[in-house]
N, C-alpha and C positions, 0 to 999 in steps of 0.2 A: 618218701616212704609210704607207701600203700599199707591201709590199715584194716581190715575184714570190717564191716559196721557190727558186726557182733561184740566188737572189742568194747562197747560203752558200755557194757551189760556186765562186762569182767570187771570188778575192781580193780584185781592184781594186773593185768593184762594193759588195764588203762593207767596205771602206775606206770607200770613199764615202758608202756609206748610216750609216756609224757618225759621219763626220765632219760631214755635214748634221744627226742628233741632237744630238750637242755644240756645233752652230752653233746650234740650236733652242733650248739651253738658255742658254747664252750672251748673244743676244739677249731673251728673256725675263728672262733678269739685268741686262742691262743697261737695261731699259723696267720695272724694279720692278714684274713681270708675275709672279701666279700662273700656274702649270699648269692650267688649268682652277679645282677648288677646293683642289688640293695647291698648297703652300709648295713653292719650287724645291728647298732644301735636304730636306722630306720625298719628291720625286718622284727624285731622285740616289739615295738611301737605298733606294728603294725599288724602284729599277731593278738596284740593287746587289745587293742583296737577291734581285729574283725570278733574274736570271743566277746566283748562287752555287745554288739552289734547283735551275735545271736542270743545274747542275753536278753537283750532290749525287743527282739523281734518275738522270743520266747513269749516275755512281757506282754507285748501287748496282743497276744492270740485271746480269742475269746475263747473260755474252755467251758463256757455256760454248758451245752449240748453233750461233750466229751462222757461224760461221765452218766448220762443216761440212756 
């Protein structure tokens, strides 16, 4: 699913696009459907996974300069 990058800026928008994911995986749970060739429980993991990543990469930006 392609998402505009304006969508992070939406609240509701980014509810939405978060809650149609979770329905995506949901139904693939429910139809004993891999992810493509990921196992659902490796593609949860791994989504887990890359979001803590841009967490951690957010982290450690230096935002010294940013703001002036």
């Amino acid at each position: 699913m392609q998402v505009p990058l304006e969508t992070r800026d939406d609240a509701e928008a980014l509810r939405a696009y978060r809650d149609a994911f979770v329905e995506g995986i949901r139904e693939h749970h429910a139809r004993g459907e891999p992810a493509r060739s990921w196992a659902l429980p490796f593609l949860i993991r791994r989504c887990a996974w890359h979001m803590l990543d841009h967490a951690w990469e957010l982290e450690d930006r230096d935002l010294t300069n940013a703001l002036a």
